[in-house]
PDB file of N, CA, C and O in Angstrom:
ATOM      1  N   UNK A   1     -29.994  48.025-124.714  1.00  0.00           N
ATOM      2  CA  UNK A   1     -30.219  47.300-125.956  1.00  0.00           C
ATOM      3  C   UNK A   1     -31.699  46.976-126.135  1.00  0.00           C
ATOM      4  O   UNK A   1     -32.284  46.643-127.166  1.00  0.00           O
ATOM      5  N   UNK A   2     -32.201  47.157-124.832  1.00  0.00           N
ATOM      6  CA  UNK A   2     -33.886  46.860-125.018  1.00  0.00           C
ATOM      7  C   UNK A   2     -34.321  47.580-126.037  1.00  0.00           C
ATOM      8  O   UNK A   2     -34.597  47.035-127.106  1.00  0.00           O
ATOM      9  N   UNK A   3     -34.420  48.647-125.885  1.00  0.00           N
ATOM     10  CA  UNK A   3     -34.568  50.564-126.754  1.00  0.00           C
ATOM     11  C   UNK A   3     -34.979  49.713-128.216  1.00  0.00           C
ATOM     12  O   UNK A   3     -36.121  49.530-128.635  1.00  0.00           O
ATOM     13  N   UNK A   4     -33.591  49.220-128.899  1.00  0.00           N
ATOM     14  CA  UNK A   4     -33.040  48.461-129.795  1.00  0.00           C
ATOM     15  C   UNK A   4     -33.856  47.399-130.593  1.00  0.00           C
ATOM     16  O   UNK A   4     -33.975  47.169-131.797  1.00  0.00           O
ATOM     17  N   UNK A   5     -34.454  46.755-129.290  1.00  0.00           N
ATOM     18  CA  UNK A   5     -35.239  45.951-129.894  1.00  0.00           C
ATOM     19  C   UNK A   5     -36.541  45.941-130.193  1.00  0.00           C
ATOM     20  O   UNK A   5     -37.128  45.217-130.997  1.00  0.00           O
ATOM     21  N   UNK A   6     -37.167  47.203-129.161  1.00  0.00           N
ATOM     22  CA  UNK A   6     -38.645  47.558-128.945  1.00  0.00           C
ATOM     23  C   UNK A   6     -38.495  48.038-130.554  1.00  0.00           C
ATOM     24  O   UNK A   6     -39.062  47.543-131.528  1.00  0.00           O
ATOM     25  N   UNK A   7     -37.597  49.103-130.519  1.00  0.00           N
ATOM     26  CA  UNK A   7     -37.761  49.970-132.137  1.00  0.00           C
ATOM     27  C   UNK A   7     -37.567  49.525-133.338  1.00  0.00           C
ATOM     28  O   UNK A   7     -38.054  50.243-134.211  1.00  0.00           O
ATOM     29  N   UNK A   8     -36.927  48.425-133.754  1.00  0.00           N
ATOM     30  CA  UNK A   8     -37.140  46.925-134.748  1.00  0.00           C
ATOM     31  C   UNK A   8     -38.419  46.522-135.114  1.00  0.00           C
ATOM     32  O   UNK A   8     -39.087  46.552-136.147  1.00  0.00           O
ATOM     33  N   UNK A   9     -38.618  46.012-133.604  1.00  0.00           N
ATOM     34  CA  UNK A   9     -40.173  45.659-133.327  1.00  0.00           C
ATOM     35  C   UNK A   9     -41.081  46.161-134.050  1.00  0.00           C
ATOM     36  O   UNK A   9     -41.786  45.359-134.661  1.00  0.00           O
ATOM     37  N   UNK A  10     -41.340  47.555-134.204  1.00  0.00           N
ATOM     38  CA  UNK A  10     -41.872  48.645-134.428  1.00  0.00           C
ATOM     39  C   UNK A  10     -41.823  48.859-135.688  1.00  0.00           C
ATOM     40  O   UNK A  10     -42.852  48.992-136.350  1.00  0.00           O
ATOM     41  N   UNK A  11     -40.697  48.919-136.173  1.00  0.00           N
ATOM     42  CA  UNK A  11     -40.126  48.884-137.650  1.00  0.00           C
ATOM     43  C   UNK A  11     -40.881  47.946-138.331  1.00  0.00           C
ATOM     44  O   UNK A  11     -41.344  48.245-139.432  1.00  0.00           O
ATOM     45  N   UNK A  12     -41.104  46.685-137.767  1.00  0.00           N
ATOM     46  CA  UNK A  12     -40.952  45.437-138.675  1.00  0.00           C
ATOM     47  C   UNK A  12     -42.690  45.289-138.315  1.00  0.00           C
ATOM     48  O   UNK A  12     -43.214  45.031-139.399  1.00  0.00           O
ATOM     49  N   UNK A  13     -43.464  45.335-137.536  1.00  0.00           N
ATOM     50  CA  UNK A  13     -44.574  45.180-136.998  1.00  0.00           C
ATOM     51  C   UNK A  13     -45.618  46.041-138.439  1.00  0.00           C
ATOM     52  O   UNK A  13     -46.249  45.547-139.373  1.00  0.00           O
ATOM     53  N   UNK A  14     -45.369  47.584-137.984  1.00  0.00           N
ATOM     54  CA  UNK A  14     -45.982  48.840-138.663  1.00  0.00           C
ATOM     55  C   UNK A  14     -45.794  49.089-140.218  1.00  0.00           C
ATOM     56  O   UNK A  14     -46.373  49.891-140.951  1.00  0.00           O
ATOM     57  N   UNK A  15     -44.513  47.877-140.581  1.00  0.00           N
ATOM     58  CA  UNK A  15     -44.347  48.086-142.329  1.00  0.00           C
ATOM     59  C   UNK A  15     -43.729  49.274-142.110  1.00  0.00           C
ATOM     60  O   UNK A  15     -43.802  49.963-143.128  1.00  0.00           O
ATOM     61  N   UNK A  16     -43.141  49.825-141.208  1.00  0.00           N
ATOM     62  CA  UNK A  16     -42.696  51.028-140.915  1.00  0.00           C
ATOM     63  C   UNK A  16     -40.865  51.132-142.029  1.00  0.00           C
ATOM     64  O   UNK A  16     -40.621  52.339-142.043  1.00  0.00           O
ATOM     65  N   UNK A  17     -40.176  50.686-142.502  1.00  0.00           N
ATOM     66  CA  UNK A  17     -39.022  50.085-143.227  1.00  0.00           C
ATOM     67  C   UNK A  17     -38.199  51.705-143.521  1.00  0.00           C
ATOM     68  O   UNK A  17     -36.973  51.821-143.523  1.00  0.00           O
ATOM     69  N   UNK A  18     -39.224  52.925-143.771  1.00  0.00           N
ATOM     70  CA  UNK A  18     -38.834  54.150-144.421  1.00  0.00           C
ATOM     71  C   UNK A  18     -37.748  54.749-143.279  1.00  0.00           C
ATOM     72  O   UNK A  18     -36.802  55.452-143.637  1.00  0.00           O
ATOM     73  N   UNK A  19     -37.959  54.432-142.002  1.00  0.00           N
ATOM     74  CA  UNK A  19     -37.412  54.927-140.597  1.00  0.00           C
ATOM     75  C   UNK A  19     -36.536  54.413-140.532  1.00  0.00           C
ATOM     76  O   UNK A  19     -35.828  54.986-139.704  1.00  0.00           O
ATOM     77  N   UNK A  20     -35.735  53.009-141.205  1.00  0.00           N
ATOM     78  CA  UNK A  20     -34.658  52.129-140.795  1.00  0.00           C
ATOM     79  C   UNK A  20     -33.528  53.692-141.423  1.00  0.00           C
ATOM     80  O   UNK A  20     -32.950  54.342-140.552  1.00  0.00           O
ATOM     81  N   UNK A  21     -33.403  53.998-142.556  1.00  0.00           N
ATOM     82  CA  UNK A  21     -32.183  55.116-143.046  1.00  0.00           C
ATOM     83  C   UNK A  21     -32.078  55.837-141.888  1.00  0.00           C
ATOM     84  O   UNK A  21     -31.095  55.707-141.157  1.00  0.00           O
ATOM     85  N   UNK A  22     -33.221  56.782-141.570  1.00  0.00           N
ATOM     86  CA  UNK A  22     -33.325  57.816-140.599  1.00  0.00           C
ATOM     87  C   UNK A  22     -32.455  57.349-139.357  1.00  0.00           C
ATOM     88  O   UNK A  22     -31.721  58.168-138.805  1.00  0.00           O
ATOM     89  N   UNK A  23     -32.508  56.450-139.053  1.00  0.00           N
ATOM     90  CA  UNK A  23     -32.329  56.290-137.759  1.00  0.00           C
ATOM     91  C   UNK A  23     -30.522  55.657-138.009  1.00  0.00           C
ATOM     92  O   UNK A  23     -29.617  56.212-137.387  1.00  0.00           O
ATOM     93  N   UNK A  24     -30.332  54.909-138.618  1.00  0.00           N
ATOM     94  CA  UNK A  24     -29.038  54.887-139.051  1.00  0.00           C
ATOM     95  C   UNK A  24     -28.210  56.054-139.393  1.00  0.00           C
ATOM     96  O   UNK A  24     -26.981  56.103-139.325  1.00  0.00           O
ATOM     97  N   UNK A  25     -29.083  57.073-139.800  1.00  0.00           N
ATOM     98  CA  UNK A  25     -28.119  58.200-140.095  1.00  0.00           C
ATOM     99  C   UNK A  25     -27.586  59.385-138.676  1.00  0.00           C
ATOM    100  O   UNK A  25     -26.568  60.028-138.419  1.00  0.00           O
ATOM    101  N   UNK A  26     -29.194  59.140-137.911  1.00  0.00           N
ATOM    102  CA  UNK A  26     -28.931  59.874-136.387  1.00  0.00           C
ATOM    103  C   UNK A  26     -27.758  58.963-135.967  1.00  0.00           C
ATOM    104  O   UNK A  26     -26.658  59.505-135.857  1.00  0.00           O
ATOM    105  N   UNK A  27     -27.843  57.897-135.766  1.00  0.00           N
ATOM    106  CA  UNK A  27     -26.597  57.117-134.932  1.00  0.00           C
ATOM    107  C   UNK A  27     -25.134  57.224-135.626  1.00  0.00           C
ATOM    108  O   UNK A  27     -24.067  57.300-135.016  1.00  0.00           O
ATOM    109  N   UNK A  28     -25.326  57.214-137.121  1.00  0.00           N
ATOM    110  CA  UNK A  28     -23.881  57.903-137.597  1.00  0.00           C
ATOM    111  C   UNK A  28     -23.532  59.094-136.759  1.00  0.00           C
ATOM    112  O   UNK A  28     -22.596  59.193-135.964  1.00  0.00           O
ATOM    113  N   UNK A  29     -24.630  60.165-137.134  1.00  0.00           N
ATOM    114  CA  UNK A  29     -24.189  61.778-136.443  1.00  0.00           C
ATOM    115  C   UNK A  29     -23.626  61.471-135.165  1.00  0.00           C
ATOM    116  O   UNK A  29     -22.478  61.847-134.929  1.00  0.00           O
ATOM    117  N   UNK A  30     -24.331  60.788-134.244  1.00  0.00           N
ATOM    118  CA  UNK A  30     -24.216  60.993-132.920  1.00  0.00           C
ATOM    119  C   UNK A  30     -22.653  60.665-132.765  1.00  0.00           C
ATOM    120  O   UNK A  30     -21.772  61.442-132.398  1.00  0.00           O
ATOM    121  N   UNK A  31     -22.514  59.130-133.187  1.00  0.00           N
ATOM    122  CA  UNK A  31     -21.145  58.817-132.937  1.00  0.00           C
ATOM    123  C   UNK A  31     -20.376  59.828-133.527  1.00  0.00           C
ATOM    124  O   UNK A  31     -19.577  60.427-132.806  1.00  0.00           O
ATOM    125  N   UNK A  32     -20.485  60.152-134.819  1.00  0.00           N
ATOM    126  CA  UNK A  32     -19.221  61.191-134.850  1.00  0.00           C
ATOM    127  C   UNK A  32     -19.279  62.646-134.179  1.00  0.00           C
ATOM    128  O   UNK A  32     -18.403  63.485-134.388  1.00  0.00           O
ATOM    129  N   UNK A  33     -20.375  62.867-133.363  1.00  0.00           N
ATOM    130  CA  UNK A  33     -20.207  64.302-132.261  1.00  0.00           C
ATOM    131  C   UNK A  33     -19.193  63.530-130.961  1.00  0.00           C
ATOM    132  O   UNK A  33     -18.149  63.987-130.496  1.00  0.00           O
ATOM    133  N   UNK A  34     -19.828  62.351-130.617  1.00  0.00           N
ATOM    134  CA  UNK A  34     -19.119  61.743-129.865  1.00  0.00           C
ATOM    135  C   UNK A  34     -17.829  61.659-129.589  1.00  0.00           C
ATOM    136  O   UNK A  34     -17.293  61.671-128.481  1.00  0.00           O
ATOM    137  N   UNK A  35     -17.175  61.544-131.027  1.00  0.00           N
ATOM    138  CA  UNK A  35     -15.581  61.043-131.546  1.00  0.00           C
ATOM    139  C   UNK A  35     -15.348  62.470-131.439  1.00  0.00           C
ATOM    140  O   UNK A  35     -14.557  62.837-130.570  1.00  0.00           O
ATOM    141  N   UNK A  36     -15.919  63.359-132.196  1.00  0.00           N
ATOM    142  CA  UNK A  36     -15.596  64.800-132.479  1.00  0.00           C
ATOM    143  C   UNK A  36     -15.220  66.149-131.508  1.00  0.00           C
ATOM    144  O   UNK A  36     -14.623  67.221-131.607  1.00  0.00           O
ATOM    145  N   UNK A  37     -15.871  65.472-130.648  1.00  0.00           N
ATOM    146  CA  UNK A  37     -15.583  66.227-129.275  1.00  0.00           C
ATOM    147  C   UNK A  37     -14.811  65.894-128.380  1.00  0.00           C
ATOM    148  O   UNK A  37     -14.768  66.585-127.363  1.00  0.00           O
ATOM    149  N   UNK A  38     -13.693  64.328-128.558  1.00  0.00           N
ATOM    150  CA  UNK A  38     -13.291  64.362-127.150  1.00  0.00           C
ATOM    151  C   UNK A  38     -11.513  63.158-128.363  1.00  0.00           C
ATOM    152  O   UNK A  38     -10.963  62.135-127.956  1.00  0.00           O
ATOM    153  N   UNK A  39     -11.308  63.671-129.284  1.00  0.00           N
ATOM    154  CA  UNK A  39     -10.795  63.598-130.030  1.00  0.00           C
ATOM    155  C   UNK A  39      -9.616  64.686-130.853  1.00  0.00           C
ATOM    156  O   UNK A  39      -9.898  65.858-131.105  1.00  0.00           O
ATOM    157  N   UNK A  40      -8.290  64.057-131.199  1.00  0.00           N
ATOM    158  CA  UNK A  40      -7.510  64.232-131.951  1.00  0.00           C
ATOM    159  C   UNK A  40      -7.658  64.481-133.646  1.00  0.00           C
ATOM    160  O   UNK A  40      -6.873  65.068-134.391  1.00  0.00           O
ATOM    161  N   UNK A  41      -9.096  63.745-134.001  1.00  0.00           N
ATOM    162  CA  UNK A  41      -9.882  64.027-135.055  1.00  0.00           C
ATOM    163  C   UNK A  41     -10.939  64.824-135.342  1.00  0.00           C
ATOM    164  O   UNK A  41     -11.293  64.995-136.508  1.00  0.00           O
ATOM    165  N   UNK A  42     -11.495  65.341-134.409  1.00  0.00           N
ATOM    166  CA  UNK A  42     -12.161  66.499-133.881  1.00  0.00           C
ATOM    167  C   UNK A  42     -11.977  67.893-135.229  1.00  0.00           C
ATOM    168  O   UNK A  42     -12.956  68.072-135.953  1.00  0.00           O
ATOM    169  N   UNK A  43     -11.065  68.531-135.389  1.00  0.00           N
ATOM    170  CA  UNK A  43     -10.994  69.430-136.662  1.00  0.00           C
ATOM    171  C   UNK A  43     -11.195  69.398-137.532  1.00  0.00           C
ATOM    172  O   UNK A  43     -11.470  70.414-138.171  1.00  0.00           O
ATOM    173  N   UNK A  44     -11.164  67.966-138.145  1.00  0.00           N
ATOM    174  CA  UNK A  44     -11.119  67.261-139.617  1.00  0.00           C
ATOM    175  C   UNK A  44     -13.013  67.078-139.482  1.00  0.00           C
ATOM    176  O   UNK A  44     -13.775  67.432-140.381  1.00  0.00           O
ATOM    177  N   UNK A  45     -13.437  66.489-138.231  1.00  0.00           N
ATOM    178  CA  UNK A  45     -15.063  65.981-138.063  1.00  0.00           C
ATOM    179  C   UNK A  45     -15.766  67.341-138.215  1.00  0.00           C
ATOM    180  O   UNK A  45     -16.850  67.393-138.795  1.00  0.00           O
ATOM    181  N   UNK A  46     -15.139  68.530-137.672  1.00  0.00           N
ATOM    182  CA  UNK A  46     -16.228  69.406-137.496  1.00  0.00           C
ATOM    183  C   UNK A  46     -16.021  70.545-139.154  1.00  0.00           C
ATOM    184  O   UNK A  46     -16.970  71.211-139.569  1.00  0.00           O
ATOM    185  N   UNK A  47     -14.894  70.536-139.730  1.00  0.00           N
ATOM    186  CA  UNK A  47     -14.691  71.142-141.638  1.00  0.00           C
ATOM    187  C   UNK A  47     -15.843  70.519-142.174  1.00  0.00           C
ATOM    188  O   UNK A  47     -16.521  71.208-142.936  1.00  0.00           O
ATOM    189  N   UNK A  48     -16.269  69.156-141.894  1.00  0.00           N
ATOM    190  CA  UNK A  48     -17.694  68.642-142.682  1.00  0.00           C
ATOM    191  C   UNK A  48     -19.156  69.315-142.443  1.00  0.00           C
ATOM    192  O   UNK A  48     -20.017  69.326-143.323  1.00  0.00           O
ATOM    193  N   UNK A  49     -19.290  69.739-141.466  1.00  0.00           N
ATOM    194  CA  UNK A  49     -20.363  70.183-140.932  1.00  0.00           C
ATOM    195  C   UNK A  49     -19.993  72.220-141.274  1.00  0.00           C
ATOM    196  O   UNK A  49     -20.807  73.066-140.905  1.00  0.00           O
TER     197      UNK A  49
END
């Protein structure tokens, strides 16, 4: 959770604000490769892509 907070930090420090989407959208993807691969929902996750 450190990661988490350094990169906030960073965000909020640098006026940096354009990176908050970006990075919300990698952590969407990730979780749903996550779900997508070891999942019963897995077929339905990967027709989107």
């Amino acid at each position: 959770m450190d990661i988490f907070k350094d990169l906030w930090k960073f965000i909020r420090d640098r006026k940096a604000f354009w990176l908050a989407p970006l990075i919300i959208i990698f952590v969407i993807l990730g979780v749903l490769l996550v779900f997508g691969g070891s999942s019963a929902v897995a077929p339905f996750i990967y027709s989107l892509f």
